[in-house]
Residue frames as qw, qx, qy, qz and C-alpha x, y, z in Angstrom:
[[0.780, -0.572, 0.246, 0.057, 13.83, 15.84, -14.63],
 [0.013, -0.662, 0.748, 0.045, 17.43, 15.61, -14.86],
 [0.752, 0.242, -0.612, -0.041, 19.37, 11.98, -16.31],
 [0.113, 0.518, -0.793, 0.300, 20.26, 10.05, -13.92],
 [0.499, -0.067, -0.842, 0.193, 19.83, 7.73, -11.09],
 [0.391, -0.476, 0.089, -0.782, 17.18, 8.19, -8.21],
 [0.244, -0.409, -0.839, 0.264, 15.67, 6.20, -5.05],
 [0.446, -0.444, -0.032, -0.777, 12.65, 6.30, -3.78],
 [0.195, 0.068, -0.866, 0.456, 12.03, 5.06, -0.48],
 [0.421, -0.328, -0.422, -0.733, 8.54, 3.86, 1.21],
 [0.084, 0.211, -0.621, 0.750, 8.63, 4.09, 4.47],
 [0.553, -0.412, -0.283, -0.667, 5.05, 2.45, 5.59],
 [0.796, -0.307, -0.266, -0.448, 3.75, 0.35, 8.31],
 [0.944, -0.119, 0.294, -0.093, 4.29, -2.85, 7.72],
 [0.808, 0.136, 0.286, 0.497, 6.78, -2.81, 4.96],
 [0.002, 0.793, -0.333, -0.511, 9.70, -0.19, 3.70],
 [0.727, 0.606, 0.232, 0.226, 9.95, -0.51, -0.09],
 [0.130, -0.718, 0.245, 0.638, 12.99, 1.01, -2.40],
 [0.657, 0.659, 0.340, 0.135, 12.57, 1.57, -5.97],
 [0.482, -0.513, 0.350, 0.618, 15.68, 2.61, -7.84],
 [0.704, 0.561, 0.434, -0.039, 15.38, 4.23, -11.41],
 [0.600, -0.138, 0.370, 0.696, 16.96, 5.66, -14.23],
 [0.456, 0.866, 0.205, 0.006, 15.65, 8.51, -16.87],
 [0.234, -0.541, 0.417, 0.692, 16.96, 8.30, -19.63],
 [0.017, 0.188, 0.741, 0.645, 16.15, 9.39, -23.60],
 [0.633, -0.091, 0.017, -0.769, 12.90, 11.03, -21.54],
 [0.783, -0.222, -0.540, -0.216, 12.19, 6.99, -20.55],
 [0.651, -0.474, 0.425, -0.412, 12.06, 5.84, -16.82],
 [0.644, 0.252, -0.722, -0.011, 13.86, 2.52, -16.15],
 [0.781, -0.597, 0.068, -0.168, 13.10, 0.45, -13.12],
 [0.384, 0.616, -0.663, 0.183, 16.75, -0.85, -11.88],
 [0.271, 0.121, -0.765, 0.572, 16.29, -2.03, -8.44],
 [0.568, -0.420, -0.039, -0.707, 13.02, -2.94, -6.16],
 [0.407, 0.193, -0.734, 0.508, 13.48, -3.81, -2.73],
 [0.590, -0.545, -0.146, -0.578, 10.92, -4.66, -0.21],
 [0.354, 0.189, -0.797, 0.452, 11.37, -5.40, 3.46],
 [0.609, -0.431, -0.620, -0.242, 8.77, -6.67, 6.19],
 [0.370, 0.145, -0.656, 0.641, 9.64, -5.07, 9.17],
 [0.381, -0.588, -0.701, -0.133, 6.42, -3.93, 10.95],
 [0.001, 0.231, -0.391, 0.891, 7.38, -0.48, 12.58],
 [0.628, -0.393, -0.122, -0.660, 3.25, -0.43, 13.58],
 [0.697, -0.355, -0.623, -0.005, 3.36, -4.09, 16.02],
 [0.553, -0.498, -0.458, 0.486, 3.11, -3.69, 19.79],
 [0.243, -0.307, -0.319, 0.863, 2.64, -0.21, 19.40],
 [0.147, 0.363, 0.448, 0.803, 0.26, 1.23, 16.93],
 [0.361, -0.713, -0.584, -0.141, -2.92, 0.96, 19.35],
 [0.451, -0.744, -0.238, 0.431, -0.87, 3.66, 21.39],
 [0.026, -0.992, 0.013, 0.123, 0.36, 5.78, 19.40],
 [0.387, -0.714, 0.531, 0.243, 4.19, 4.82, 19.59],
 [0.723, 0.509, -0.456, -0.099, 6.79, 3.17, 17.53],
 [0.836, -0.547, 0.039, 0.014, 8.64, 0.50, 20.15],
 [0.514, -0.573, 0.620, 0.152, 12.17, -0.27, 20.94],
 [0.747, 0.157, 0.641, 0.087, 12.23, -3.27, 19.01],
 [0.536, 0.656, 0.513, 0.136, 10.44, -2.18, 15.93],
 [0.035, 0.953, -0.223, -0.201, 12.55, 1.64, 16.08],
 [0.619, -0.383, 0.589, 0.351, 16.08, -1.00, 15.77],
 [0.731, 0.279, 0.600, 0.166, 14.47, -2.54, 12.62],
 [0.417, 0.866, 0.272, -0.052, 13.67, 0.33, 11.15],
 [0.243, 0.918, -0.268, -0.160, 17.32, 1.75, 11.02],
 [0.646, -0.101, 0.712, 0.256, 18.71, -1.89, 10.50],
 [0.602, 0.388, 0.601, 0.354, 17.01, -1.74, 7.32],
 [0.458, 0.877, 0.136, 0.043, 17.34, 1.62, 6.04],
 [0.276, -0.634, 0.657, 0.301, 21.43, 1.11, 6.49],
 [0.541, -0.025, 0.780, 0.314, 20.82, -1.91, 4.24],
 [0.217, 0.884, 0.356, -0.210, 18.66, 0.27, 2.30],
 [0.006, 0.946, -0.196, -0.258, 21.60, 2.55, 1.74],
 [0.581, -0.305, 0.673, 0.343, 24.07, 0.07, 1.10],
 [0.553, 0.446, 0.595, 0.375, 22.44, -0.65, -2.32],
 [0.209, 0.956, 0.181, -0.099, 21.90, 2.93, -2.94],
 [0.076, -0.893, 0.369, 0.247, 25.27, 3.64, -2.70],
 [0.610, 0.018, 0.756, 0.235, 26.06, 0.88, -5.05],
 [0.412, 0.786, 0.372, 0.271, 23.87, 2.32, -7.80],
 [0.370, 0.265, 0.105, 0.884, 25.95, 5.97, -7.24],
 [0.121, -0.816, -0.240, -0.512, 23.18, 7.98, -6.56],
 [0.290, 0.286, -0.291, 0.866, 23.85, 10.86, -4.98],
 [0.102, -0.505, -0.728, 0.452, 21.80, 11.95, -1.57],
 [0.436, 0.417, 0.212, -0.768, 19.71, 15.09, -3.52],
 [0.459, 0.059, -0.685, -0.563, 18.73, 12.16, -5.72],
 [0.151, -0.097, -0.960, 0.214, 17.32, 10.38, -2.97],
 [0.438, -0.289, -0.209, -0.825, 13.40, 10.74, -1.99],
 [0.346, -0.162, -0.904, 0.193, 12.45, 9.35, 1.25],
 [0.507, -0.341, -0.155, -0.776, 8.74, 9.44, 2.12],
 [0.112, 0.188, 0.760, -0.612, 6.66, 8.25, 6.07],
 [0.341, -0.407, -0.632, -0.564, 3.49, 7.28, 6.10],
 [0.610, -0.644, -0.324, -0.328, 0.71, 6.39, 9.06],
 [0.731, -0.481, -0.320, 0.363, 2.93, 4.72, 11.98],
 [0.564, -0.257, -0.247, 0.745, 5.07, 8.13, 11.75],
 [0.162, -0.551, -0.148, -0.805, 2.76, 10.41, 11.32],
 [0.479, -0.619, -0.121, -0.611, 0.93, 9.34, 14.05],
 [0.835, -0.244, -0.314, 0.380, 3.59, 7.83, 16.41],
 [0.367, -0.901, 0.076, 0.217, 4.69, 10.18, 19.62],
 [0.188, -0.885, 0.316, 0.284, 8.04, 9.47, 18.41],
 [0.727, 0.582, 0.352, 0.093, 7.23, 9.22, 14.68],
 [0.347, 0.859, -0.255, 0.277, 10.09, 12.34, 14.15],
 [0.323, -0.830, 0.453, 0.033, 12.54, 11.24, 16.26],
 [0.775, 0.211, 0.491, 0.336, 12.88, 7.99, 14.29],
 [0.674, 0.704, 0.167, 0.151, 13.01, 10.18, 11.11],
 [0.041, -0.956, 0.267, -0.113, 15.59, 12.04, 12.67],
 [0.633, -0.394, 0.665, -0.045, 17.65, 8.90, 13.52],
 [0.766, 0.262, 0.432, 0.398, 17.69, 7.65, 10.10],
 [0.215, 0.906, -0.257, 0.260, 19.01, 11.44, 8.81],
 [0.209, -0.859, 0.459, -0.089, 21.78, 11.33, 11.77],
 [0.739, -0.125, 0.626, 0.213, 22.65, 6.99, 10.99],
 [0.701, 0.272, 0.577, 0.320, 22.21, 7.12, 6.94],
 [0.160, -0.369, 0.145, 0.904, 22.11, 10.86, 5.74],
 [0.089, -0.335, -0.693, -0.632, 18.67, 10.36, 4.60],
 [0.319, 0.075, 0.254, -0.910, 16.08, 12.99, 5.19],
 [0.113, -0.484, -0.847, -0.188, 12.58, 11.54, 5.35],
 [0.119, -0.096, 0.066, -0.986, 9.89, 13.41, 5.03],
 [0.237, 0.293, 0.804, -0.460, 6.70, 12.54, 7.15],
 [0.181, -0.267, -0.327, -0.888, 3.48, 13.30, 4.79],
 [0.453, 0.062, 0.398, -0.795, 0.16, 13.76, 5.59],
 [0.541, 0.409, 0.692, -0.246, -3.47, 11.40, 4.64],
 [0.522, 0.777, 0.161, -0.313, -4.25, 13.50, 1.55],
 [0.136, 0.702, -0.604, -0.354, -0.72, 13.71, 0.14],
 [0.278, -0.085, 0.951, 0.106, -0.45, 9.89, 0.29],
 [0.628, 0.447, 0.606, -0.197, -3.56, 9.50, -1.24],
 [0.213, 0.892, -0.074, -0.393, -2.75, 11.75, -3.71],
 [0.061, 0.630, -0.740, -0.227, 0.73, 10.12, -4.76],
 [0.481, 0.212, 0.849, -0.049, -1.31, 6.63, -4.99],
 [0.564, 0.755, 0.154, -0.298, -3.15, 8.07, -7.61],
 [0.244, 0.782, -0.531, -0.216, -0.30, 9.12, -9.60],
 [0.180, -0.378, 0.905, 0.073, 1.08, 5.87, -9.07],
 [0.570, 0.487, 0.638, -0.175, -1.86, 3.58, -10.41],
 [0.278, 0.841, -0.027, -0.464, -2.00, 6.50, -13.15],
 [0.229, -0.517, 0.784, 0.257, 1.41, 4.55, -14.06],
 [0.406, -0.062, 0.899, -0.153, 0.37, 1.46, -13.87],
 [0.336, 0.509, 0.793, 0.024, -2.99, 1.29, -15.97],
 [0.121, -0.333, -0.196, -0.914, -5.01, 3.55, -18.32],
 [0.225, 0.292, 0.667, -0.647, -8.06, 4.18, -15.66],
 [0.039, 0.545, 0.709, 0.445, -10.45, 5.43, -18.29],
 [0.018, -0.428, 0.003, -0.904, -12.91, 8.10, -18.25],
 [0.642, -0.590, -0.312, -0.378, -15.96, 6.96, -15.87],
 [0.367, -0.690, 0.458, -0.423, -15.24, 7.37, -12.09],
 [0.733, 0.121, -0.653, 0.144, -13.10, 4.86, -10.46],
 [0.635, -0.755, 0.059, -0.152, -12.83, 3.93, -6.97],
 [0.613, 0.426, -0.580, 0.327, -8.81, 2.99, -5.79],
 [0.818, -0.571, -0.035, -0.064, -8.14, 1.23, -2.47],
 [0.464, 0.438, -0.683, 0.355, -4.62, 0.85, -0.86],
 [0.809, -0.569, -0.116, -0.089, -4.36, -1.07, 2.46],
 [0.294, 0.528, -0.579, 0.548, -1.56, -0.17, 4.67],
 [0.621, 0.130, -0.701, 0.326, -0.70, -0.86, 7.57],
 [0.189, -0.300, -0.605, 0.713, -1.73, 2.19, 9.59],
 [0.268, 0.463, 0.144, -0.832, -4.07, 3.59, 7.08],
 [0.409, 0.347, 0.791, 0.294, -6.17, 2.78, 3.76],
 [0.097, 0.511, 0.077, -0.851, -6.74, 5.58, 1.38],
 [0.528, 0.522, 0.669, 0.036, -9.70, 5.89, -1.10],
 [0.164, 0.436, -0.222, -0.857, -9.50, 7.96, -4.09],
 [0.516, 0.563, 0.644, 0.048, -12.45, 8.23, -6.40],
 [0.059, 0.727, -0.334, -0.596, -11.05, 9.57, -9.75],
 [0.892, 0.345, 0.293, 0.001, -10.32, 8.92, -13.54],
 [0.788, 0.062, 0.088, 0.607, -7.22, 8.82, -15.80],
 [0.382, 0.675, 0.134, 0.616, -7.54, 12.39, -16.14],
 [0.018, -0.572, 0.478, -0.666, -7.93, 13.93, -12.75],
 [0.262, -0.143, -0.906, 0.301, -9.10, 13.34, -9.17],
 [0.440, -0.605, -0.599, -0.287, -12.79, 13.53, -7.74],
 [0.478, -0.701, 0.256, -0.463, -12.09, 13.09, -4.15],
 [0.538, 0.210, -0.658, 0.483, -9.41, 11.50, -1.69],
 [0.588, -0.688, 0.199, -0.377, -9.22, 10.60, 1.75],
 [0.455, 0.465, -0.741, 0.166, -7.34, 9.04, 3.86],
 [0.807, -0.467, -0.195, -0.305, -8.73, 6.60, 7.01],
 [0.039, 0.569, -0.776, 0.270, -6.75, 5.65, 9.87],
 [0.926, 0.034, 0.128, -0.353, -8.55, 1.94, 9.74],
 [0.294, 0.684, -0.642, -0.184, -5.12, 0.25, 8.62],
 [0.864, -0.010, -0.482, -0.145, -4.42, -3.51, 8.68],
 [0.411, 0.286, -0.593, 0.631, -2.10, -3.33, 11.45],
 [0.254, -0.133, 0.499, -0.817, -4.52, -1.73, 13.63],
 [0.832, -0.056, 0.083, -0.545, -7.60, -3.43, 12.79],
 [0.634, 0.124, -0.749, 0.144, -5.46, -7.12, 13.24],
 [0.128, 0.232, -0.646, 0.716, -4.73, -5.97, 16.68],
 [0.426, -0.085, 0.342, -0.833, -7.98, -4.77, 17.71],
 [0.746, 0.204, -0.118, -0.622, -10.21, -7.35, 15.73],
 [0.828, 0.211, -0.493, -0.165, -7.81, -10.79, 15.30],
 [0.610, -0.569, 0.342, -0.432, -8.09, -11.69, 18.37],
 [0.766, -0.118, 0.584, -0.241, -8.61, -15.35, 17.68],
 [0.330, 0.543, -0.658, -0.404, -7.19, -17.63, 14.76],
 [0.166, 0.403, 0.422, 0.795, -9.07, -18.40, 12.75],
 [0.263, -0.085, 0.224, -0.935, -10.79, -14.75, 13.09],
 [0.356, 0.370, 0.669, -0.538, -14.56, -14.85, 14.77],
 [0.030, 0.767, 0.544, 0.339, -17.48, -14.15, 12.51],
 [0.371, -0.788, -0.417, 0.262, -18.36, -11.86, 15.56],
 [0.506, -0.443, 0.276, 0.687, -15.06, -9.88, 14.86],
 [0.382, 0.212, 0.617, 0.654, -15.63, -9.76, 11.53],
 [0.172, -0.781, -0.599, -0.049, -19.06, -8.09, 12.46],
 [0.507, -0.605, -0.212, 0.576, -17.53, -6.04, 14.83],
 [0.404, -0.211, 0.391, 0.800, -14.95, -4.69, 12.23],
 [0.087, 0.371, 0.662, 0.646, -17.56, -4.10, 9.38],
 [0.122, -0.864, -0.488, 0.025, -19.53, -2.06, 11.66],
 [0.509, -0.510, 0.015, 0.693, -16.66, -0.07, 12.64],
 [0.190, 0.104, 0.455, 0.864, -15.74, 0.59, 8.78],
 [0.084, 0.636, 0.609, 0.467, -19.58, 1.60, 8.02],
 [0.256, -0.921, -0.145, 0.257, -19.00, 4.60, 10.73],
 [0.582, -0.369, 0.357, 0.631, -15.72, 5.28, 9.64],
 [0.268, -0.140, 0.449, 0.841, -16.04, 5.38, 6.26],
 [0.253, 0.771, 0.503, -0.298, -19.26, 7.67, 6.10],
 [0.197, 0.712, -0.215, -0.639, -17.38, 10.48, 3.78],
 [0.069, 0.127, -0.871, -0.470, -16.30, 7.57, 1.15],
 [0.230, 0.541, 0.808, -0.044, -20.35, 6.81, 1.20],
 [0.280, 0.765, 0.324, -0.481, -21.21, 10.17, 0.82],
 [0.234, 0.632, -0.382, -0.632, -18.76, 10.27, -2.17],
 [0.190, -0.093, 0.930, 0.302, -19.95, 7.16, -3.70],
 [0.255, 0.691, 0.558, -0.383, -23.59, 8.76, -3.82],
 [0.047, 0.821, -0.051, -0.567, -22.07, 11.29, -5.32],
 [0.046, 0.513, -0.714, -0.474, -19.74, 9.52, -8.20],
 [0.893, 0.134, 0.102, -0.418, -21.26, 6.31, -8.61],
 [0.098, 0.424, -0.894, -0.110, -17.38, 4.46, -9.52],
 [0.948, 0.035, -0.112, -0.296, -18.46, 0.55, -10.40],
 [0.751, 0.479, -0.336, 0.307, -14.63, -0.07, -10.98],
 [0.829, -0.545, -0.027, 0.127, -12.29, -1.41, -8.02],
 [0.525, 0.599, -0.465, 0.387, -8.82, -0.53, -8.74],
 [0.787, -0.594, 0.086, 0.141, -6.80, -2.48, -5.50],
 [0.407, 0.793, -0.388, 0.236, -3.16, -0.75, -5.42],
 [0.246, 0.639, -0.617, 0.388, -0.85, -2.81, -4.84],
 [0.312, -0.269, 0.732, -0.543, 0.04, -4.99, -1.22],
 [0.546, 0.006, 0.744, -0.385, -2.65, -7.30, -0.47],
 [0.790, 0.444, 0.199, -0.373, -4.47, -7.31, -3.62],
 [0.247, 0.601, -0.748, -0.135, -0.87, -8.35, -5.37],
 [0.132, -0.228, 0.952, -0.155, -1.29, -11.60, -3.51],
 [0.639, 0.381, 0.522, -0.418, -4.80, -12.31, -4.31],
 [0.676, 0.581, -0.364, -0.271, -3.69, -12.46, -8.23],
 [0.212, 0.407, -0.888, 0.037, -1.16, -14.70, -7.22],
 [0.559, 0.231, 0.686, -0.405, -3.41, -17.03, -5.07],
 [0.682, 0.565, 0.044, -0.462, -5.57, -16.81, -8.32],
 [0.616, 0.538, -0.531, -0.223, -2.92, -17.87, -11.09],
 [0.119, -0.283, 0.928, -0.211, -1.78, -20.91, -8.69],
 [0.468, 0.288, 0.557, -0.623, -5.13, -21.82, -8.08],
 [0.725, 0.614, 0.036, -0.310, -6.23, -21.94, -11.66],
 [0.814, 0.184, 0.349, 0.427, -2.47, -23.39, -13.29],
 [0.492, 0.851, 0.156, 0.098, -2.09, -20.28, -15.08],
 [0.769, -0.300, 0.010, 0.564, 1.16, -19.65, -15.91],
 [0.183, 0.880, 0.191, 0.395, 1.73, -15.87, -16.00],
 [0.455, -0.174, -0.337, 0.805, 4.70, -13.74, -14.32],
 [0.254, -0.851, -0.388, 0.246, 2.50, -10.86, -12.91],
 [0.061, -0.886, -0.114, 0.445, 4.94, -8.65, -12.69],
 [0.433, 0.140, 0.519, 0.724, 6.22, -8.54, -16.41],
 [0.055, -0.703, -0.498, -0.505, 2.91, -6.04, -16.57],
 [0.019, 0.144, -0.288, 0.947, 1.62, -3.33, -14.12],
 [0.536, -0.090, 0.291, -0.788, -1.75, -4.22, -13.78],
 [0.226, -0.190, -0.952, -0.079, -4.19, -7.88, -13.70],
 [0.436, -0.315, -0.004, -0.843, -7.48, -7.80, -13.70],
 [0.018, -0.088, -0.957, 0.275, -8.50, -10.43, -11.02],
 [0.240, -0.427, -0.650, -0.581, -12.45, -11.92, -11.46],
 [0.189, -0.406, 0.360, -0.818, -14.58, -10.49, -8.84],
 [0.901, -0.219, -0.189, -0.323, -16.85, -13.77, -8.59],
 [0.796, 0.033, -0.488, 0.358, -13.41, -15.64, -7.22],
 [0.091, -0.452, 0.469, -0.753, -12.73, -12.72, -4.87],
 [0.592, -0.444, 0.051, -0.670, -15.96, -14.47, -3.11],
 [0.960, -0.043, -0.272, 0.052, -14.85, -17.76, -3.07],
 [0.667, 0.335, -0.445, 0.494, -11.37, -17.08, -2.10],
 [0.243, -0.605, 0.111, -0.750, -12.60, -14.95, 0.95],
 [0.881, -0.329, -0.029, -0.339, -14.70, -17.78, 2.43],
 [0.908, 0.141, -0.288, 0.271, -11.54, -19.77, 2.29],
 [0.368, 0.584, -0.284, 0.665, -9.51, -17.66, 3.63],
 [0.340, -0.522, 0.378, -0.685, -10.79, -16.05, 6.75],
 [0.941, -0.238, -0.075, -0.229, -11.93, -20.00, 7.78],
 [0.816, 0.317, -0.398, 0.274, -8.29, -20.68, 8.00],
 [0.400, -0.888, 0.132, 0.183, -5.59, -19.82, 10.78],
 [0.115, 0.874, -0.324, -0.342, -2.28, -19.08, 10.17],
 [0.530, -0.327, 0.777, 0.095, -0.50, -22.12, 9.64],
 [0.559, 0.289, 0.775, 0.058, -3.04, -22.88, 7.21],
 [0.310, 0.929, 0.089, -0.182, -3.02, -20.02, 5.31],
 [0.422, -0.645, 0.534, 0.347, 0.47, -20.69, 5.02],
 [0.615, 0.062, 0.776, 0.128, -0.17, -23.31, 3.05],
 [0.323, 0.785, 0.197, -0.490, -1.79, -21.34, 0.28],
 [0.655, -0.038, 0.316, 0.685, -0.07, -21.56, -2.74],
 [0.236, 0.523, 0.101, 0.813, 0.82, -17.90, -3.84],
 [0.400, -0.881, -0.249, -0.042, 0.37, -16.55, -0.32],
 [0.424, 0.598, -0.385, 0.560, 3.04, -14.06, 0.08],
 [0.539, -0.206, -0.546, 0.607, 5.02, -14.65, 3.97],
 [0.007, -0.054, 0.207, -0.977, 4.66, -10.97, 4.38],
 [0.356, -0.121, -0.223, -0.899, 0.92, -11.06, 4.09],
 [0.455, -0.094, -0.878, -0.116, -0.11, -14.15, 5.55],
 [0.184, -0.379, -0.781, 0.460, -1.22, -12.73, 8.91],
 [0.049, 0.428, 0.295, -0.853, -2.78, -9.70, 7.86],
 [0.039, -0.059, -0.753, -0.654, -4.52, -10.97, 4.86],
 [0.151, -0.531, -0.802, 0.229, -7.61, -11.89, 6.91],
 [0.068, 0.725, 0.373, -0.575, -8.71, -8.52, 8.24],
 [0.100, 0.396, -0.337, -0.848, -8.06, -7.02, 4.58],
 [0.227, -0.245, -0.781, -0.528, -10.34, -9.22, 2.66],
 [0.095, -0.727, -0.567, 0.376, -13.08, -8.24, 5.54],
 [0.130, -0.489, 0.121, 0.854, -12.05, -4.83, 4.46],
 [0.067, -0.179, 0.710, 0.678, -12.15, -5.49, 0.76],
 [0.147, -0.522, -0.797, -0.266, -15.69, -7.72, 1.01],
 [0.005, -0.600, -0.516, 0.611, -17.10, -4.71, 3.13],
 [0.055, 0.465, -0.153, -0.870, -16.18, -2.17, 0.43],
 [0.108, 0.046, -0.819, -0.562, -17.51, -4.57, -2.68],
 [0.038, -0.562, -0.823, 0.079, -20.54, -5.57, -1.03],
 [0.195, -0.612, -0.450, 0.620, -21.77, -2.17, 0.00],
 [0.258, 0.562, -0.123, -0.776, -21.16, 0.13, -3.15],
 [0.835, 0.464, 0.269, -0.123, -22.24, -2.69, -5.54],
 [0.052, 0.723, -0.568, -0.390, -19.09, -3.10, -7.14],
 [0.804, 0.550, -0.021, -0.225, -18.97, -4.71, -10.60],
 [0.754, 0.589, -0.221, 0.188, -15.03, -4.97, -11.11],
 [0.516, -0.843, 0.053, 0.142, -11.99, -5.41, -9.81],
 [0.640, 0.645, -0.196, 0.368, -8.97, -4.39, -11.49],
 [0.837, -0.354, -0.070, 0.412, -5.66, -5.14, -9.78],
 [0.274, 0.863, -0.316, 0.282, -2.25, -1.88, -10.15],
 [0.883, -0.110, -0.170, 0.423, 0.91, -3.07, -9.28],
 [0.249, 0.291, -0.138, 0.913, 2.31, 0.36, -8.80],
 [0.329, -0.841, -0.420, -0.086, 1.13, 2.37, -6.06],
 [0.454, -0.836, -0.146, 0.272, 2.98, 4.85, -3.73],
 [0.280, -0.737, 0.366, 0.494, 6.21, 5.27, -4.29],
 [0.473, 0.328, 0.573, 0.583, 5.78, 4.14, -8.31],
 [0.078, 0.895, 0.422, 0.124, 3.80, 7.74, -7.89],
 [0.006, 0.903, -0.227, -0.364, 6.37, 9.70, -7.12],
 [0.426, -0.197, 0.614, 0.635, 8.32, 8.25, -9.72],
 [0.437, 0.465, 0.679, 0.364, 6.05, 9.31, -11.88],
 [0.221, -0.922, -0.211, 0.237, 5.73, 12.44, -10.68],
 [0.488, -0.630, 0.415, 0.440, 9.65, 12.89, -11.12],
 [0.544, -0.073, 0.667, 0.504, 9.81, 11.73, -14.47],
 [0.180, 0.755, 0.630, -0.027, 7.26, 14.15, -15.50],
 [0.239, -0.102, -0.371, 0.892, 9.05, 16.82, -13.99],
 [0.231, -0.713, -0.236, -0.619, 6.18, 17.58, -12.08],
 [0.387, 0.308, -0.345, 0.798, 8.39, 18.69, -9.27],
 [0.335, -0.353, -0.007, -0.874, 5.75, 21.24, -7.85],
 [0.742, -0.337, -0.187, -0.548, 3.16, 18.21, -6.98],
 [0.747, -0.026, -0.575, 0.332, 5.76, 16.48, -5.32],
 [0.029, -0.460, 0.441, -0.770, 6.31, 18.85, -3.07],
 [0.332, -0.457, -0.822, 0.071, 4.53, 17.73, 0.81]]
């Protein structure tokens, strides 16, 4: 890869990320990471649509988005702007993308389930050494959660679910705090759902959790409040968070409603209402394949195509 200056832009759900770097001397400098809560998936996901409302936000914030870009210099065929679930599978998931090309002169490119999973890898890959024995990786978005069982060297198998937090809030948190019943509800759902990620856990046997990124960020924090520990997370890329407190911190959690969950110390605002239906998620996935560990990556999506870029592997970026 050419010196210079790049964005990368993560266009998900619930939240549009921008990660601004630098290569140079063959090293990768982070410069600029920018994260913004805007929820393109609410009041519409369960249909299909992005809304009024939630279409505004989106090209509110990728003008402010630009602003900084064009602060750093970079030039628009340095720019990389990647869609996830709500515009793949929103009726009018390309006319948004096409509306932030004709407002900011940024081309976004919609991928697909497999690619995203795919660039999560790579991104973790960053982040941690995985090792050689099969690993499972989780990411929880907003309109999707993708599972890749793989080690530092290659991937196994990937998938992507459309089971996201955004949609299972809607459908499942009904009531606050959530039901049991709900909870029930939900964990049956996943054990139809995610029949191919059983049949490849038969198949691999992964012990090792690797949560990328989002929710499981905030569950380390929770943790180091909780415990005193003074430690700035993100001076590293990865924390390995104990899996015996994951249980405790569950029970606590999902018994709360929002207000009280607020309260939390190291609950991040952005996560505070959808935290609930991911740790159902999380305790569905730990209980079931007998997981042993859980190791935390602070890089995930769009730290993957930076890695990808700095690699120059060019080719696997491609969607």
């Amino acid at each position: 890869m050419t010196e210079g200056k790049y964005a990368v832009l993560d266009l998900g759900t619930n939240t549009f990320n921008l990660l601004i770097m630098e290569i140079k001397g063959g090293k990768t400098h982070i410069l600029e990471h920018l994260r913004s809560s805007i929820k393109i998936g609410a009041g519409g996901i369960q249909n299909n649509i992005i809304t009024e409302a939630a279409f505004e936000r989106a090209i509110d914030t990728i003008l402010e988005f630009k602003n900084v870009i064009n602060s750093f210099k970079i030039s628009e065929l340095n720019i990389t702007a990647i869609a996830t679930s709500a515009f793949r599978n929103a009726k009018n998931g390309e006319h948004l993308a096409k509306s932030i090309l004709e407002t900011s002169g940024i081309h976004v490119k919609i991928i697909q389930g497999e690619k995203e999973a795919e660039l999560i890898y790579y991104g973790v890959k960053a982040a941690m050494d995985i090792g050689f024995e099969p690993t499972l990786i989780m990411d929880i978005g907003g309109g999707s959660v993708e599972f890749i069982i793989c080690n530092h060297v290659q991937i196994f198998w990937k998938q992507s679910f459309e089971i996201g937090a955004q949609r299972m809030f809607d459908k499942y948190h009904t009531s606050d705090p959530i039901l049991q019943s709900s909870i029930d509800e939900m964990q049956n759902l996943l054990s139809v759902a995610l029949s191919p990620l059983s049949e490849a856990m038969a198949t691999f046997h992964p012990k090792i959790l690797v949560g990328s990124s989002g929710s499981f960020d905030t569950l380390c924090e929770i943790y180091l409040e909780e415990h005193s520990i003074k430690h700035n997370l993100y001076e590293g890329t990865e924390y390995d968070l104990p899996i015996h407190y994951f249980g405790e911190l569950y029970y606590t959690i999902i018994s709360k409603n929002v207000d009280e969950r607020r309260k939390i110390k190291g609950m991040s605002p952005m996560r505070v209402d959808m935290i609930v239906v991911a740790m159902a998620m999380i305790d569905y996935v730990l209980k079931t394949f007998f997981m042993q560990r859980i190791r935390v990556s602070f890089y995930s999506l769009k730290e993957g195509v930076m890695y990808l870029m700095a690699n120059d592997k060019i080719e696997t970026l491609k969607m």
